[in-house]
C-alpha positions in Angstrom: -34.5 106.1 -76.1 -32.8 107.0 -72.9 -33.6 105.4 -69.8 -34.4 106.8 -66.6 -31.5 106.4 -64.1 -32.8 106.1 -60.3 -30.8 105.7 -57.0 -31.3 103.8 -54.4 -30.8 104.9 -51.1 -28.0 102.4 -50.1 -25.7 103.5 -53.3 -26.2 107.1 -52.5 -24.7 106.1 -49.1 -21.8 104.7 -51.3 -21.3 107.6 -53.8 -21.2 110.1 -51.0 -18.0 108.3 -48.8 -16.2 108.1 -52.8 -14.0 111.6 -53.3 -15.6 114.3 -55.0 -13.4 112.9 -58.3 -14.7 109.6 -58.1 -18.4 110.8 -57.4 -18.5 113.0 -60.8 -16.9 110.4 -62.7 -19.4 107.4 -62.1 -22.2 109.6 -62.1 -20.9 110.8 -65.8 -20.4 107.4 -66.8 -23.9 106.5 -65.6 -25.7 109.0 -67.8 -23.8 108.8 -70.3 -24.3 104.7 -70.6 -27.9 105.7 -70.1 -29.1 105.7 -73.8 -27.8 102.0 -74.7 -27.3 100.4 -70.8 -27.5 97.1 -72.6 -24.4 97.5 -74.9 -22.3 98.8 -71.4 -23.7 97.0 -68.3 -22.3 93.1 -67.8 -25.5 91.1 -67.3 -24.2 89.0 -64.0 -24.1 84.9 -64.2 -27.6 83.9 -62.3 -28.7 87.1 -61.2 -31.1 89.3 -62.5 -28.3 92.5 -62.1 -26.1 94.1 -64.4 -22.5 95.4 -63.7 -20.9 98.2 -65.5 -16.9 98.8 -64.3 -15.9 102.5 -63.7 -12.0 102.4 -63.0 -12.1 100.2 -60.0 -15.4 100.9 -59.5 -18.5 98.6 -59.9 -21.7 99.7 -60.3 -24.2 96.9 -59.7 -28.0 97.7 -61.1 -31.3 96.0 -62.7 -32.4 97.4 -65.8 -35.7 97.3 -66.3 -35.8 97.4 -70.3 -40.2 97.6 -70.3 -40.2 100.9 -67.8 -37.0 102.1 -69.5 -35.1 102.3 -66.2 -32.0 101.5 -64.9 -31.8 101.4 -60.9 -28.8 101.6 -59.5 -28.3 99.4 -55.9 -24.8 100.1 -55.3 -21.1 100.9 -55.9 -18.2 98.7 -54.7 -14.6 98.8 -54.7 -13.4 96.4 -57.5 -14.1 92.9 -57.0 -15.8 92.7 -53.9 -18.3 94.5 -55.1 -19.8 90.4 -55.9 -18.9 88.8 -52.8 -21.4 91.4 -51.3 -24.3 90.2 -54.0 -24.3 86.2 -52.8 
């Protein structure tokens, strides 16, 4: 079953500063992961977030496996895209 992708405000912020190349890749990526997230997204080491690399690109979200959701918080620049989750 495919899960619902949402947005947050804050990684909409994020997409929109990415070039236009960038923007339609992740988003791409994003739905296509959408029907398995579990198999794609890195569960993070004592957090309750996922990560799913996109080039250089990490998406950080929660996936909500119950509501069938996957909420995206935010998209960072390789690896400091966990020095902003502590």
């Amino acid at each position: 079953m495919k899960y619902t992708v949402l947005w947050t405000k804050t990684a909409l912020k994020k997409l929109k500063k990415l070039k236009n190349k960038n923007i339609e890749r992740i988003i791409e990526k994003v739905e296509e992961v959408s029907d398995d997230p579990i198999k794609f997204f890195k569960k993070l080491t004592n957090m309750p977030l996922y990560s799913l690399r996109i080039g250089k690109y990490r998406v950080i979200a929660i996936i909500d496996t119950e509501k069938h959701s996957i909420i995206i918080l935010t998209i960072e620049y390789g690896k400091r895209a966990y020095k902003t989750l502590k």
